[in-house]
C-alpha positions in Angstrom: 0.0 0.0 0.0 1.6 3.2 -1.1 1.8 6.1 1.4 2.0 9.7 -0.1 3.9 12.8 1.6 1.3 15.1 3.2 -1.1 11.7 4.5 -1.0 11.0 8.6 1.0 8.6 9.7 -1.3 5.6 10.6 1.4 4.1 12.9 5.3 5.3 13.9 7.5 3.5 11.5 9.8 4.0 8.1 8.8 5.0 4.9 11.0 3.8 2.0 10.5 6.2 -1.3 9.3 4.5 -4.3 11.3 6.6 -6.7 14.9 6.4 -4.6 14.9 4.1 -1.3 15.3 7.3 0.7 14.2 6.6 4.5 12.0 9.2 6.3 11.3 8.2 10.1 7.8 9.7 10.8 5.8 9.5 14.3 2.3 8.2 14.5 -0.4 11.2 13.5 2.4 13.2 12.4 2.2 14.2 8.5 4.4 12.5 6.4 7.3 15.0 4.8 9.1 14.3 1.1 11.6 12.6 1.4 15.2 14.2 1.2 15.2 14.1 -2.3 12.1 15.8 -2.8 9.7 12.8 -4.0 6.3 12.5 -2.4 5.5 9.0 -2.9 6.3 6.1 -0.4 6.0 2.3 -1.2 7.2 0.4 1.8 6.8 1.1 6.0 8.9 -0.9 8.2 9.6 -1.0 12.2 6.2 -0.4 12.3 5.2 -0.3 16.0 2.2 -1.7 17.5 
């Protein structure tokens, strides 16, 4: 399930970008940024807590 920057974080975890592998660590309810490269489009969450 793809995640998109600017969504809520469902749960706190890391979202891998689609477009460059980029990590971005984001907190549960928090909004999720770009990642440092500027792409907006996440494919895979892991360390998912809870």
């Amino acid at each position: 399930m793809a995640a998109h920057a600017g969504e809520k974080a469902e749960k706190t975890g890391d979202f891998y970008c689609a477009s460059c592998d980029e990590k971005v660590h984001v907190t549960q309810g928090d909004r999720i940024p770009k990642c440092p490269n500027g792409h907006s489009e996440f494919e895979t969450r892991r360390n998912e807590r809870g």
